[in-house]
C-alpha atoms as one frame of an Amber mdcrd trajectory, in Angstrom:
protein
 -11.531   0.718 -11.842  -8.729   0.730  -9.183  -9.002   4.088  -6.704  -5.282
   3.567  -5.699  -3.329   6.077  -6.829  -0.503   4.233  -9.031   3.515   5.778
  -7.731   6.802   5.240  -9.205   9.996   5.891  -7.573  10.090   9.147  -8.743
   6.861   9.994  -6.958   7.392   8.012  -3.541   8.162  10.889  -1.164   5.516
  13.255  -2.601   2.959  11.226  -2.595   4.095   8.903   0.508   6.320  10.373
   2.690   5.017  14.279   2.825   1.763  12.657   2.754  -0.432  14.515   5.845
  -2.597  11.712   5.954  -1.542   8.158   6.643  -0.583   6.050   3.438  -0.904
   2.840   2.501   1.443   1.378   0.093   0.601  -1.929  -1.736   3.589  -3.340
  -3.490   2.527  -5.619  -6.294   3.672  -7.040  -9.511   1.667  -8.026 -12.393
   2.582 -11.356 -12.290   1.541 -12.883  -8.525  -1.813 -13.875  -8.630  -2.830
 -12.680  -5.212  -1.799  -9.449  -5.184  -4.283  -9.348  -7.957  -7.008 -10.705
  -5.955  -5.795  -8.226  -3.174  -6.605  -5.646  -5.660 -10.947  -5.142  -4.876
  -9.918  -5.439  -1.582  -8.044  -2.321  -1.200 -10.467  -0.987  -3.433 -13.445
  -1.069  -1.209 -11.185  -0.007   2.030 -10.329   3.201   0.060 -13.621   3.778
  -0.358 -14.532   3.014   3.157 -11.955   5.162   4.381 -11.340   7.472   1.885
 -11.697  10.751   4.400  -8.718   9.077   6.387  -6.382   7.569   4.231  -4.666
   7.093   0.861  -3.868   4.246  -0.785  -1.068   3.592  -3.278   0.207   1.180
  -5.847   3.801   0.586  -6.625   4.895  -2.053  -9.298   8.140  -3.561  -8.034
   9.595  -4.961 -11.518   9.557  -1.381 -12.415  10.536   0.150  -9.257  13.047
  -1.553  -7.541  14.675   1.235  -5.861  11.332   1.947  -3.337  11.022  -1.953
  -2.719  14.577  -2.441  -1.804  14.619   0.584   0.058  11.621  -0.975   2.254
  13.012  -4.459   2.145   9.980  -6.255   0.158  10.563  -9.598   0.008   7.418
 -10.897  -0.089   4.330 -10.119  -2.569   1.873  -8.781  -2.060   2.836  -6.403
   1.076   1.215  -3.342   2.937   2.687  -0.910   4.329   1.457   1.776   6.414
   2.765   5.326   6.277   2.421   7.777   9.289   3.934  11.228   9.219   6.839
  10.023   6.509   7.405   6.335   8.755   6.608   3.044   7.844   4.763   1.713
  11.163   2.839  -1.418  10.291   3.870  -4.202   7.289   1.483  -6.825   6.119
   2.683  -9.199   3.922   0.699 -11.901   2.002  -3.318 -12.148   0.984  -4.940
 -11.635   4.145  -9.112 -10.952   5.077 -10.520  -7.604   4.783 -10.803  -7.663
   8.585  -7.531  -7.726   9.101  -6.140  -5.793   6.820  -8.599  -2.595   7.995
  -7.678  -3.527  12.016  -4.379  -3.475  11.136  -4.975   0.274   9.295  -7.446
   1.438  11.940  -5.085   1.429  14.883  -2.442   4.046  13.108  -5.698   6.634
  12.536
């Protein structure tokens, strides 16, 4: 059981940008593979971290408008919300390591 919160569109700026704790956004699809395996990953970080940030799912096929918006090219990618700004993008499968360093230094 996922602890991401899924998002739409229609829920992006409430639950992202007004956010007043940092965010972090996994665009995904339910067709590439490793954003599947990316999946437990971000599972155990939210847990980890779960008194610092949030984390987010939003399915690109069905929300096209967000991932244009934030010109997501790539699957899966991160990115990391600060007071309504996108400060820190992480595209592709990457270590746990990294992807928590990478979080860490916007807390």
């Amino acid at each position: 059981m996922s602890n991401a919160i899924d998002i739409t569109d229609a829920t992006f700026a409430s639950e992202v940008l007004q956010s007043t704790v940092p965010v972090v956004v996994d665009f995904w699809a339910p067709w590439c593979g490793p954003c599947r395996k990316l999946g437990p990953v971000l599972d155990e970080i939210s847990e980890e971290l779960k008194e610092k940030i949030k984390i987010v799912k939003l399915n690109t096929d069905e929300n096209l408008k967000t991932a244009k918006e934030y010109s997501i090219i790539g699957l899966p990618s991160l990115l990391v919300f600060k007071g309504g700004q996108a400060v820190e993008r992480l595209v592709g499968l990457m270590p746990k390591t990294s992807i928590v360093s990478n979080i860490e230094k916007h807390l």
